[in-house]
LUMTIPA-55577 format. One line per 5 residues: number of its first residue (from 1); for each residue x, y, z of N, C-alpha, C, O, CB. Coordinates in steps of 0.02 Angstrom, whole numbers, plus 50000, padded with zeros to 5 digits. Atoms other than C-alpha are relative to their C-alpha. Glycine has a CB too. Layout:
BEGIN
NUM = X/Y/Z/X/Y/Z/X/Y/Z/X/Y/Z/X/Y/Z; ...
% end
This chain:
BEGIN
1 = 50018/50066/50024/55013/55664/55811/50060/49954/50009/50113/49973/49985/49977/50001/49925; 49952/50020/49999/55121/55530/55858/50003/49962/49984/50037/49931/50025/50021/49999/50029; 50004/50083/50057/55103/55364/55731/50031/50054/49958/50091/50049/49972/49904/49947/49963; 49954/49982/50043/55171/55494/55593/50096/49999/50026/50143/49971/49996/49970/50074/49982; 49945/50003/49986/55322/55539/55710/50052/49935/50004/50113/49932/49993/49993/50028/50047
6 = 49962/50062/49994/55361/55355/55742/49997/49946/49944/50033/49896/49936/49980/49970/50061; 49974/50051/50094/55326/55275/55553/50029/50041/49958/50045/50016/49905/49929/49968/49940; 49950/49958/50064/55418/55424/55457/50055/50016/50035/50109/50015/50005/49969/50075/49962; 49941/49992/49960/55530/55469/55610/50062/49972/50021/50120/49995/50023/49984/50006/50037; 49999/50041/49951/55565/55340/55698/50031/49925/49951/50084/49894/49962/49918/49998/50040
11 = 50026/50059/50053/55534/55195/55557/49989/49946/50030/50021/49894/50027/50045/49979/49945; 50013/50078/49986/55443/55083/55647/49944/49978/49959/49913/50025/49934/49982/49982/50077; 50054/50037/50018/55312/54965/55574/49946/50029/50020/49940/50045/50079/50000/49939/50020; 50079/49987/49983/55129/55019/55563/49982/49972/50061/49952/50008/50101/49951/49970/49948; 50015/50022/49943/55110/54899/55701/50023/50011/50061/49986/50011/50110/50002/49954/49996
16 = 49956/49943/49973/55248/54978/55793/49966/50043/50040/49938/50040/50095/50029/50040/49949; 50041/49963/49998/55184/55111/55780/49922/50042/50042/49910/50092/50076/50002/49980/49965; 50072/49981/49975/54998/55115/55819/50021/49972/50073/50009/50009/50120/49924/49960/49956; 50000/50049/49932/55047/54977/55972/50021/50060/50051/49992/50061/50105/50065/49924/49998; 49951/49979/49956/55160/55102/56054/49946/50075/50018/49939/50093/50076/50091/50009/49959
21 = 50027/49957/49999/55042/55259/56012/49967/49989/50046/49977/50021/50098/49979/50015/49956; 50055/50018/49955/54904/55184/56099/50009/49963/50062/49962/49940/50096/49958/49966/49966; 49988/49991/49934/55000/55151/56243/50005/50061/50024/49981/50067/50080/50050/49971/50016; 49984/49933/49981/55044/55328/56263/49938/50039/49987/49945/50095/50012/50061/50028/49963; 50036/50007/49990/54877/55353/56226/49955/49998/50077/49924/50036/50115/50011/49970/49967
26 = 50035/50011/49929/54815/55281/56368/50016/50025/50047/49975/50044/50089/49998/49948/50023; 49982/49956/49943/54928/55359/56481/49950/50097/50004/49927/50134/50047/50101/50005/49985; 50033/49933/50003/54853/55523/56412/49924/50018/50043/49914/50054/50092/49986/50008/49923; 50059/50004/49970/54665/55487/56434/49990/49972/50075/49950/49996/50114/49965/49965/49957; 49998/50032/49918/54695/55379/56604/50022/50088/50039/49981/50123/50069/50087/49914/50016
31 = 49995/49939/49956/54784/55544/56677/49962/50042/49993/49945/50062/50049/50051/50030/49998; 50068/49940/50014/54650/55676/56612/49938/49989/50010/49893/50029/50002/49989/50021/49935; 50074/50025/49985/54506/55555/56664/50005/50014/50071/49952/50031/50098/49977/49917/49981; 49984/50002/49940/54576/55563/56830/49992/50097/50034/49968/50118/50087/50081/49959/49999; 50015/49937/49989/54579/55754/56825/49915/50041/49993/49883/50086/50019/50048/50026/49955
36 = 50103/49983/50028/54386/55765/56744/49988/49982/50068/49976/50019/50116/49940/49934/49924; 50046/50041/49923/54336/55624/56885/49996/50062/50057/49940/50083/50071/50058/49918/50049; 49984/49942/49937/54399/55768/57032/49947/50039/49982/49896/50046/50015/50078/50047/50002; 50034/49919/50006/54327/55917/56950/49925/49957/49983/49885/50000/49965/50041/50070/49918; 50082/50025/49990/54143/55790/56942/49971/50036/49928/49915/50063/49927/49952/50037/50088
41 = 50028/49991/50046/54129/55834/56766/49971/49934/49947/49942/49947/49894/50041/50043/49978; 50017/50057/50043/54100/55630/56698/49946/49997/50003/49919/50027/50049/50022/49941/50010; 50068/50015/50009/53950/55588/56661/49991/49911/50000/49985/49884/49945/49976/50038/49925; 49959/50073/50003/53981/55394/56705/49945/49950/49968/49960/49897/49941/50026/49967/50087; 50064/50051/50032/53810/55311/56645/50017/49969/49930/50034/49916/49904/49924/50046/49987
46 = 49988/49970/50088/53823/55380/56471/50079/49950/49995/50088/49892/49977/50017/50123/49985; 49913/50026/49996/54030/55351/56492/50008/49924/49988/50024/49895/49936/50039/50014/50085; 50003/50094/50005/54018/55158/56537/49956/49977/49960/49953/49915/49965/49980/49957/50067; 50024/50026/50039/53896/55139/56402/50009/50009/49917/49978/49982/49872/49952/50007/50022; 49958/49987/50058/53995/55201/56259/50047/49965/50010/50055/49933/49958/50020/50064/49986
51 = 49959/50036/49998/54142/55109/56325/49997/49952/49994/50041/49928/49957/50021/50004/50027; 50025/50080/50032/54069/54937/56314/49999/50000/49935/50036/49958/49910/49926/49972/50018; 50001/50000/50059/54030/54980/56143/50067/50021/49948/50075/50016/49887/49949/50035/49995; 49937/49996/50047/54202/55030/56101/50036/49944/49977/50061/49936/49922/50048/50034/50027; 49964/50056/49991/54272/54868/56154/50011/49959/49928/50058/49958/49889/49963/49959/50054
56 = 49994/50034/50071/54233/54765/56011/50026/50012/49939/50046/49972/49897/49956/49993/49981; 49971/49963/50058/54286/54901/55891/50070/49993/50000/50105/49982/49951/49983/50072/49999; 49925/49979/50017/54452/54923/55944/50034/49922/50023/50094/49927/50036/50033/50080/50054; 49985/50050/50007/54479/54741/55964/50011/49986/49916/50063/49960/49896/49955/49964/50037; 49998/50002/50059/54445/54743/55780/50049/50039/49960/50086/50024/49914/49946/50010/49985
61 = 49951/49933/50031/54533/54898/55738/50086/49942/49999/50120/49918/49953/50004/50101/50083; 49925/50053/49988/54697/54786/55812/50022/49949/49966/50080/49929/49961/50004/49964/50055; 50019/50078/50036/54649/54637/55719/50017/50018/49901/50047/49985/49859/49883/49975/50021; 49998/49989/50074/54637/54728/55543/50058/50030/49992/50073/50028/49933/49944/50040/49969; 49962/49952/50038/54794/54845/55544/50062/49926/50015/50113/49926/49980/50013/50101/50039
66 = 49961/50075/50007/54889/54661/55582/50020/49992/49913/50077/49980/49893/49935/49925/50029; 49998/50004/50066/54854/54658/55390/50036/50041/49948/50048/50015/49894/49947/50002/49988; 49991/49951/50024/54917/54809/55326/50055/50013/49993/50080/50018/50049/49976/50036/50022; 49950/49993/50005/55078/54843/55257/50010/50074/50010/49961/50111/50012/50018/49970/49951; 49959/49949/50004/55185/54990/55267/49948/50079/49953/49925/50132/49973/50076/49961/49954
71 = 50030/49957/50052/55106/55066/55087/49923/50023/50020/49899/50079/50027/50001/49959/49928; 50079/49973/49987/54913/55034/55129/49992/50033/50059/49940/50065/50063/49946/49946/50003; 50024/49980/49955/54932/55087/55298/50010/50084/50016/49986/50121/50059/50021/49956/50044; 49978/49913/49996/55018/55273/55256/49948/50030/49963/49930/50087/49980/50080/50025/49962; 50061/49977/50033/54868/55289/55121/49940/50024/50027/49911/50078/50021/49982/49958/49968
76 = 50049/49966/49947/54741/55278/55241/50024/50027/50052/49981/50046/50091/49954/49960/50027; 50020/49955/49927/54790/55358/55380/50022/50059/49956/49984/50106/49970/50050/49986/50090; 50061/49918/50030/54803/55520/55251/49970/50009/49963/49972/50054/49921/50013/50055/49980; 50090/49984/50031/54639/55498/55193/49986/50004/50064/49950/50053/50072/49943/49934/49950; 50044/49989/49922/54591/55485/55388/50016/50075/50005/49974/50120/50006/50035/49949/50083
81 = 49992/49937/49984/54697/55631/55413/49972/50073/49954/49955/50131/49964/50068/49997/50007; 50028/49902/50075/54648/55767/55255/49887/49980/50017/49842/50020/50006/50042/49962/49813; 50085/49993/49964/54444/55698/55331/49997/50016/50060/49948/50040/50089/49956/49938/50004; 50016/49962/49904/54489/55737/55514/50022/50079/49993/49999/50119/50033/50070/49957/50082; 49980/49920/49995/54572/55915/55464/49920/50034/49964/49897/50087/49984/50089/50023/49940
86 = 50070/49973/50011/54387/55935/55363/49934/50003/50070/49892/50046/50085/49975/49947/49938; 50032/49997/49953/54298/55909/55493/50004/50060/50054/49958/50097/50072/50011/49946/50020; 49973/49954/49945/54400/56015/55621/49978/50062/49955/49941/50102/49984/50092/49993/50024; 50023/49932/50011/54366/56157/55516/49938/50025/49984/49921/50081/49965/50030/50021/49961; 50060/49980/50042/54196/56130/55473/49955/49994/50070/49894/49989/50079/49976/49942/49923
91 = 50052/50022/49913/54159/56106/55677/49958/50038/49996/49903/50009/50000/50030/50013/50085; 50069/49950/49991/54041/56269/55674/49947/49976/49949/49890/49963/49969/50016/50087/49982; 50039/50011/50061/53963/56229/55510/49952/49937/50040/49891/49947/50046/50055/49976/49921; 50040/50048/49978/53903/56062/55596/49944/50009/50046/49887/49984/50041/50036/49963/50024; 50024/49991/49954/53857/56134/55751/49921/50047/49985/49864/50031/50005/50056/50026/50040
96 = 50054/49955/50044/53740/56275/55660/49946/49952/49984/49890/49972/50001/50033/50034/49925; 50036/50035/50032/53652/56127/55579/49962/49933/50068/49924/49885/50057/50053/49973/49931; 50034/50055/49964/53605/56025/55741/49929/49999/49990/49906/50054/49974/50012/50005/50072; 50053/50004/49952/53437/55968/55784/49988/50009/50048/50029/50027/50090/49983/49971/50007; 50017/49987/49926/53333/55976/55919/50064/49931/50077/50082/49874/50061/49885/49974/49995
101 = 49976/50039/49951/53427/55882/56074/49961/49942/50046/49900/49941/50057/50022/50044/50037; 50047/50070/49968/53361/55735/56161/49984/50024/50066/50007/50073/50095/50044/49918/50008; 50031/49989/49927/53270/55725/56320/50028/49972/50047/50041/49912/50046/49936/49980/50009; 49967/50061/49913/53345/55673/56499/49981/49938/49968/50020/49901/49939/49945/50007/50104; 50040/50083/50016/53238/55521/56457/50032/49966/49979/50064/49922/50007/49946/49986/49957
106 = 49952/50029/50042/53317/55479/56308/50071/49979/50009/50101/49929/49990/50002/50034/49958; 49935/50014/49992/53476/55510/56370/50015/49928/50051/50055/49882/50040/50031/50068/50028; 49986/50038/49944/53461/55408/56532/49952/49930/49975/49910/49901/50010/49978/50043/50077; 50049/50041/50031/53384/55279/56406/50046/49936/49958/50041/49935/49896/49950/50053/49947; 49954/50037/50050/53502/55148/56333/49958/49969/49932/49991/49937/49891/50037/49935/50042
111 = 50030/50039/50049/53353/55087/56205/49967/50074/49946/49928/50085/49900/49934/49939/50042; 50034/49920/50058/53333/55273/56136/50020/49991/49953/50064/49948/49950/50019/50082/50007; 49957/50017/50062/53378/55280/55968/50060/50048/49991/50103/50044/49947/49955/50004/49935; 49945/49964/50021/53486/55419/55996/50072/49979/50049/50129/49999/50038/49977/50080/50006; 49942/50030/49980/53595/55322/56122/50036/49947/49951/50096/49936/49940/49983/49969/50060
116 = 49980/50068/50039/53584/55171/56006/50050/50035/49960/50109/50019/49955/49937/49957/49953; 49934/49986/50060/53669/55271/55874/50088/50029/50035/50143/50018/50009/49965/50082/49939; 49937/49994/49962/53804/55343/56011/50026/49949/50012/50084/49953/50032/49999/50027/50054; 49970/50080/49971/53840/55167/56047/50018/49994/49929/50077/49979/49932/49940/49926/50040; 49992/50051/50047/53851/55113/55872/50055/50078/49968/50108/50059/49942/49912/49956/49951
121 = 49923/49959/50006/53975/55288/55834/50044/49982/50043/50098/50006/50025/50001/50074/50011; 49953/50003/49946/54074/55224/55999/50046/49920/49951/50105/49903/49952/49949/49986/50099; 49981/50063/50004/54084/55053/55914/50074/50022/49922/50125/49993/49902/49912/49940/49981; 49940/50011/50058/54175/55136/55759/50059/50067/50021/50097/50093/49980/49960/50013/49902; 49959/49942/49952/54270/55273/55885/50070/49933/49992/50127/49937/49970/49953/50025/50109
126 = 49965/50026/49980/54333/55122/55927/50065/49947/49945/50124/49935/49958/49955/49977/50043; 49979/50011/50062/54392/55044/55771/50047/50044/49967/50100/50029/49941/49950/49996/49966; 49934/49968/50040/54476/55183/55705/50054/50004/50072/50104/49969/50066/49980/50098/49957; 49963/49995/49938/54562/55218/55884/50054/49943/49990/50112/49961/49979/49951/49990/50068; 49942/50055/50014/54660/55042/55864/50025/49975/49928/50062/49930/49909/49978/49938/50033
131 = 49972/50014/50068/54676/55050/55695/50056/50037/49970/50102/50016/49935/49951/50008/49956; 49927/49957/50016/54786/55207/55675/50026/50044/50073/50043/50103/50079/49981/50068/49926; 49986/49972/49945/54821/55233/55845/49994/50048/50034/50041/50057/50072/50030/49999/50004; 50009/49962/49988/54744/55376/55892/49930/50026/50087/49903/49994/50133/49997/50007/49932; 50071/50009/49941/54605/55439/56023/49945/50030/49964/49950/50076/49923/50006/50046/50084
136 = 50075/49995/50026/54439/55454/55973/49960/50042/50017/49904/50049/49994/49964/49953/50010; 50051/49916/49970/54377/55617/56068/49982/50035/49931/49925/50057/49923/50060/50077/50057; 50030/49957/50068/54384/55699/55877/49946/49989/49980/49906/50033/49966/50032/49995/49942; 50083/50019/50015/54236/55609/55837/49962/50000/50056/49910/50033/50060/49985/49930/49970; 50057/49983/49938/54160/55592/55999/49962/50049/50053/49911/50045/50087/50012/49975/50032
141 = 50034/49951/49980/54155/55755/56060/49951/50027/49970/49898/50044/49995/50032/50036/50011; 50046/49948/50058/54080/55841/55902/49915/49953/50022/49864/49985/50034/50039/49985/49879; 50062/50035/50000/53934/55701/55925/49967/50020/50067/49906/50023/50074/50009/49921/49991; 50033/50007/49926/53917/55729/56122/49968/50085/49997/49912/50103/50016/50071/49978/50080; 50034/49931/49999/53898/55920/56093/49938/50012/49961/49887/50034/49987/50047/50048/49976
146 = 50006/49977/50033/53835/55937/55948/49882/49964/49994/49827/49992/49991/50074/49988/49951; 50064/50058/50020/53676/55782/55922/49978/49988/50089/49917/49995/50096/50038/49901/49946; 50043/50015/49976/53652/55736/56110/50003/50067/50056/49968/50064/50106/50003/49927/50016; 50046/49932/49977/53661/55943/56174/50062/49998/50064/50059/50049/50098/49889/49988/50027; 49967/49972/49936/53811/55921/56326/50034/50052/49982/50043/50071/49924/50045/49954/50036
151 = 49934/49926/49994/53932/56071/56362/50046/49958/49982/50047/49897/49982/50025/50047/50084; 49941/50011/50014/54093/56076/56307/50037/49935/50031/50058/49881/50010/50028/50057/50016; 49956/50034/49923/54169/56010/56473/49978/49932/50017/50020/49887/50020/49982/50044/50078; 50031/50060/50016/54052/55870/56484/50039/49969/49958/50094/49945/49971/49938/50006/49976; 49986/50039/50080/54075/55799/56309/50074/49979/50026/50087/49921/50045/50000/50063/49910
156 = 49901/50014/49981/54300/55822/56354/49985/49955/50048/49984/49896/50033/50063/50074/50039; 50000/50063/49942/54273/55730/56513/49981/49942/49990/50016/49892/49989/49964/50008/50052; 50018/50087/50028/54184/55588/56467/50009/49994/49932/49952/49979/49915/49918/49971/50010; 49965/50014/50051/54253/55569/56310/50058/49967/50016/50067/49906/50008/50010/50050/49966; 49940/50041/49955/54418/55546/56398/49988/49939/50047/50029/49896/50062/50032/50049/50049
161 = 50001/50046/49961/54343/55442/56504/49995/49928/49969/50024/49883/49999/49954/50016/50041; 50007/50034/50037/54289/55319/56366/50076/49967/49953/50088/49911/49933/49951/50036/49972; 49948/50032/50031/54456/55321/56285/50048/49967/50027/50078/49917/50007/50027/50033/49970; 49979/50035/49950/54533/55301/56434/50008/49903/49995/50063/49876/49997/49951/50026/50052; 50019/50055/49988/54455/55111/56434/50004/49963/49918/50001/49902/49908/49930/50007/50041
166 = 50018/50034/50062/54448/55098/56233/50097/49987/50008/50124/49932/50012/49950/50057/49919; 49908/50000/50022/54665/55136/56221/50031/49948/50044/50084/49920/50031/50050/50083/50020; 49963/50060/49978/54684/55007/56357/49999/49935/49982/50045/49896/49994/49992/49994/50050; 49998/50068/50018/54603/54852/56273/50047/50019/49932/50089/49976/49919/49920/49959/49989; 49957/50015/50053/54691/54908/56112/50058/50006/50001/50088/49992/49949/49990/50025/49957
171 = 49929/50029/49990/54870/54914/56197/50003/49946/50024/50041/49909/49993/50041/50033/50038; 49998/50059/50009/54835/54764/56282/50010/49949/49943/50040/49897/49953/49962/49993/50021; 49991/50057/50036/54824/54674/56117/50059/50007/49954/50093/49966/49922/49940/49984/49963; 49917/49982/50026/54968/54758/56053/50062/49975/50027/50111/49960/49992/50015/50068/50007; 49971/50012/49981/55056/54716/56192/50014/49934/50007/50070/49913/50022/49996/50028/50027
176 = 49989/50091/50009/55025/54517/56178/50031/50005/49967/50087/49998/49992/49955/49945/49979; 49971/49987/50041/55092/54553/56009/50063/50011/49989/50090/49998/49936/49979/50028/49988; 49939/49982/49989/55246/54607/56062/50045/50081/49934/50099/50096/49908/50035/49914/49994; 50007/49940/50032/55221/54770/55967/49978/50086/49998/49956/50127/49958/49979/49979/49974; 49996/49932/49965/55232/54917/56093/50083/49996/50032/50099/49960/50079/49932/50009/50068
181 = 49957/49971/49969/55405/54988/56118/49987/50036/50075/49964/50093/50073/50019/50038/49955; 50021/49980/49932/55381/55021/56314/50077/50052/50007/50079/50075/50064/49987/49919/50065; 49976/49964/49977/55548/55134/56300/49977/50056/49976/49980/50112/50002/50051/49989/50002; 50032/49940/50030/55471/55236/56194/49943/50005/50019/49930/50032/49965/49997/50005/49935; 50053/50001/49971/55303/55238/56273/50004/50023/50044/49966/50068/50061/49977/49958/50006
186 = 49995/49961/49911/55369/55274/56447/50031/50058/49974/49992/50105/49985/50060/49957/50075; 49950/49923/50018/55500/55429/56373/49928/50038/49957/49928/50099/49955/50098/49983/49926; 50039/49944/50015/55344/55494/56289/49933/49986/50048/49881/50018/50041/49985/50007/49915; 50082/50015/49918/55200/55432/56449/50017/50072/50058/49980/50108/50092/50022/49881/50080; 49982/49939/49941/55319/55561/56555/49953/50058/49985/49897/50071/50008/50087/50033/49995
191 = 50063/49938/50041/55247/55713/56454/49936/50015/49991/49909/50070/49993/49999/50003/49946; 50086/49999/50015/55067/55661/56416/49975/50010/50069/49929/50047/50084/49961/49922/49963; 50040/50000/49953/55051/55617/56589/50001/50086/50045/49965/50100/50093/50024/49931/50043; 49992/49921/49948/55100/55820/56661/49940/50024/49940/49888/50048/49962/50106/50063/50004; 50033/49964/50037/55017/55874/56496/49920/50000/50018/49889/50053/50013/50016/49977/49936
196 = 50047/50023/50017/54855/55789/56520/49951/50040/50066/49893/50060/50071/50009/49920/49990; 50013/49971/49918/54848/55857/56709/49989/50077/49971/49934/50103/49978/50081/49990/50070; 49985/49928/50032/54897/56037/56621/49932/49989/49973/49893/49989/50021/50071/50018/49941; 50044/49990/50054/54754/56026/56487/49959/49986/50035/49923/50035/50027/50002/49971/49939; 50080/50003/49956/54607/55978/56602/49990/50071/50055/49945/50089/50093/49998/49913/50062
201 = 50009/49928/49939/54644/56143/56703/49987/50055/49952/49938/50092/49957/50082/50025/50054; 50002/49964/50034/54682/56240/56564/49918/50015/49939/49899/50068/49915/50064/49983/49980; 50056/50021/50036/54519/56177/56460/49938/50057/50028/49892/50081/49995/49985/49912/50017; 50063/49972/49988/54410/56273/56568/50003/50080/50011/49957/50114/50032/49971/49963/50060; 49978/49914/50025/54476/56453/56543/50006/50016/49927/49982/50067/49903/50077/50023/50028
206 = 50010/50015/50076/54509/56406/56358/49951/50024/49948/49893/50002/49951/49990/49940/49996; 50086/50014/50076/54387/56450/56193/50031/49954/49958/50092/49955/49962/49970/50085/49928; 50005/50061/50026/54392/56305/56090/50026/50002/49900/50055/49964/49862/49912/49977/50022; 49986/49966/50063/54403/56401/55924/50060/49988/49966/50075/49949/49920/49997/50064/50009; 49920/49995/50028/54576/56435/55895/50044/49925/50015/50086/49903/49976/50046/50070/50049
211 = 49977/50058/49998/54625/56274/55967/49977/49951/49934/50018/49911/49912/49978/49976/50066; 50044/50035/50028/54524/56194/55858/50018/49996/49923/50025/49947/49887/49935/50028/50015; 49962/49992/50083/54585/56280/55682/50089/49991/50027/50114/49987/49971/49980/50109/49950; 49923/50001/49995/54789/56267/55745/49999/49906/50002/50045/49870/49985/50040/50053/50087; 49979/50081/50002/54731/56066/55774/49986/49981/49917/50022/49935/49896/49940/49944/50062
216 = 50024/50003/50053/54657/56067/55601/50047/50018/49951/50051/49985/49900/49947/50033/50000; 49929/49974/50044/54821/56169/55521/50054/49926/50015/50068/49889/49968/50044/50094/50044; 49958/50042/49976/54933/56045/55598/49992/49935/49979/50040/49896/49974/50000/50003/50060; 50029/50070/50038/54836/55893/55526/50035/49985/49946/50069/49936/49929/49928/50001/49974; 50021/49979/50064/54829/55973/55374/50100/49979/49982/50117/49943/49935/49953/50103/49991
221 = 49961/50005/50029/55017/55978/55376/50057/49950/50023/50116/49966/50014/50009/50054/49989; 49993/50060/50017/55062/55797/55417/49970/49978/49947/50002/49935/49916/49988/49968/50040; 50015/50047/50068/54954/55745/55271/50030/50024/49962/50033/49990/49910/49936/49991/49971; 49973/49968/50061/55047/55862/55169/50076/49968/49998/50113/49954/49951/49999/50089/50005; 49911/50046/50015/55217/55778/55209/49987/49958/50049/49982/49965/50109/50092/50045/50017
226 = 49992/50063/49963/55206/55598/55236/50078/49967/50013/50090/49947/50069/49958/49948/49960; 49936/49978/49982/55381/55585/55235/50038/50042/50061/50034/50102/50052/50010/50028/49956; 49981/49965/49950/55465/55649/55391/50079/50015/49974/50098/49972/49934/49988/49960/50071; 49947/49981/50031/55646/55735/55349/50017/49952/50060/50043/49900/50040/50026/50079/49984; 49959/50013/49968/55697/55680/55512/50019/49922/49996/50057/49898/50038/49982/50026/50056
231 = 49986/50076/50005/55707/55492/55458/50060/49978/49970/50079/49920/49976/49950/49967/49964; 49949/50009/50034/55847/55504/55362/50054/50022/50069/50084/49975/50093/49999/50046/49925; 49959/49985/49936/55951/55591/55518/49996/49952/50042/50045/49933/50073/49982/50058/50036; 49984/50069/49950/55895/55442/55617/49999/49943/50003/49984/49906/50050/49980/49992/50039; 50000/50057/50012/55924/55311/55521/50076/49960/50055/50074/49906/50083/50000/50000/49914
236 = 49960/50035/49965/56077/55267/55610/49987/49960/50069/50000/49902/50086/50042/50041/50007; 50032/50024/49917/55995/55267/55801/49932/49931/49987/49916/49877/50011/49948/50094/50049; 50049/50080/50026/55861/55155/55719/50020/49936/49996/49992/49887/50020/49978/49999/49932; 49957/50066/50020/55984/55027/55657/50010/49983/50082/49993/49933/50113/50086/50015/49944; 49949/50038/49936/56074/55027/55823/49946/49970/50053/49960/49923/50089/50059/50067/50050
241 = 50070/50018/49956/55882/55016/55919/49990/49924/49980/49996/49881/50023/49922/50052/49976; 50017/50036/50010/55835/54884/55801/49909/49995/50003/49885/49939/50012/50041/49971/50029; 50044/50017/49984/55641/54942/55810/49987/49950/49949/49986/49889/49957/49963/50046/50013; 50022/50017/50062/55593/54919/55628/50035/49927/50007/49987/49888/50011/50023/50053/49935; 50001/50085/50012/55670/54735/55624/49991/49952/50060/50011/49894/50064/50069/49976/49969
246 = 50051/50041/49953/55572/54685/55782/49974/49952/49983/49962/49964/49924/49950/50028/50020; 50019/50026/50025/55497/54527/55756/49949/49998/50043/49953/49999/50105/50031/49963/49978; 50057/50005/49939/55322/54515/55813/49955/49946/49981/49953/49917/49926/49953/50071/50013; 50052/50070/49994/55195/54382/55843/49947/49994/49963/49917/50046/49948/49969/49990/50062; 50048/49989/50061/55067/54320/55720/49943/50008/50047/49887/50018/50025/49992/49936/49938
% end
């Protein structure tokens, strides 16, 4: 997770923060969409019609954490986080409980009701995505598998492909803002972008399981220490950076 590392680590501003995440972000999903696209696992209909619907969200998402100080914004994001580690562990439990799956029809149907509601989960994918800087596959896979019936591989691919397009309007508005560190963005874009290449290869030899409870442990224990030790060790490099007394644009 990298908004904890860079508001308890780091000490930048929530806005900071998310701005810079969701550049590095994007580098993630842009390079792993690029690896799906090859291997012809997107599903681009579906894809470009969840992504329109993100747009607005994570325009909003950008718009509201503008508001948010320091205190409210560490509150919620662990309440987001101690509900995304429930989730992660309760993935089978959900899956057990599906319904029936929709029909080609439906799917290839933008007025179905079960797209409508994928559109109208994309719209709040997108919302949280620029709100605490994160990517939005956690929610959007469980929905693509689970409610409209794709494989695994599916769901990852176009998922990425969606965030891909959601993490770029919400660094764009970060970046008007003047509230994406681009050295820190590029020193952590190097990594995501080999990783992202790595993890689309690796994904399809993978079981999903164990990944799945070690992402869910790991949640679990950022919400448990919001506090990072290492902030105190780098308060000095901070000062001398100057993120935290960035001044950014209303």
């Amino acid at each position: 997770m990298i908004v904890p590392l860079l508001l308890f680590g780091l000490g930048f501003t929530p806005q900071q923060a998310v701005g810079t995440s969701l550049a590095v972000v994007f580098l993630n999903a842009f390079s792993g969409s690029i690896a799906y696209m090859i291997q012809g696992r997107v599903l681009y209909r579906m894809g470009m019609a969840f992504a329109v619907a993100t747009i607005p969200g994570a325009l909003l998402g950008a718009t509201l954490v503008q508001h948010l100080g320091s205190r409210w914004f560490t509150l919620l994001f662990a309440l987001f986080l101690l509900a995304l580690s429930g989730l992660l562990l309760r993935g089978q439990t959900f899956r057990r409980r599906a319904h029936r799956h929709p029909t080609p029809e439906e799917l290839n149907s933008l007025r179905s009701p079960i797209m409508r509601l994928g559109m109208l989960l994309s719209f709040l994918v997108g919302v949280i995505s620029s709100l605490f800087g994160i990517g939005g596959g956690i929610v959007h896979v469980p929905f693509l598998i689970v409610i409209l019936g794709l494989s695994v591989h599916s769901a990852t691919a176009t998922s990425h492909f969606v965030l891909a397009i959601t993490s770029l309007v919400g660094t764009l508005v970060f970046l008007r803002n003047g509230q994406v560190v681009l050295s820190v963005a590029a020193a952590m874009g190097v990594g995501v972008l080999l990783g992202a290449q790595a993890g689309a290869r690796l994904s399809i030899r993978m079981r999903s399981e164990p990944i799945r409870r070690m992402l869910a442990f790991a949640v679990l224990v950022f919400r448990s220490r919001p506090h990072h030790p290492a902030r105190d060790r780098l308060s000095g490099w901070r000062g001398r950076n100057g993120y935290a007394k960035s001044s950014m644009k209303a």
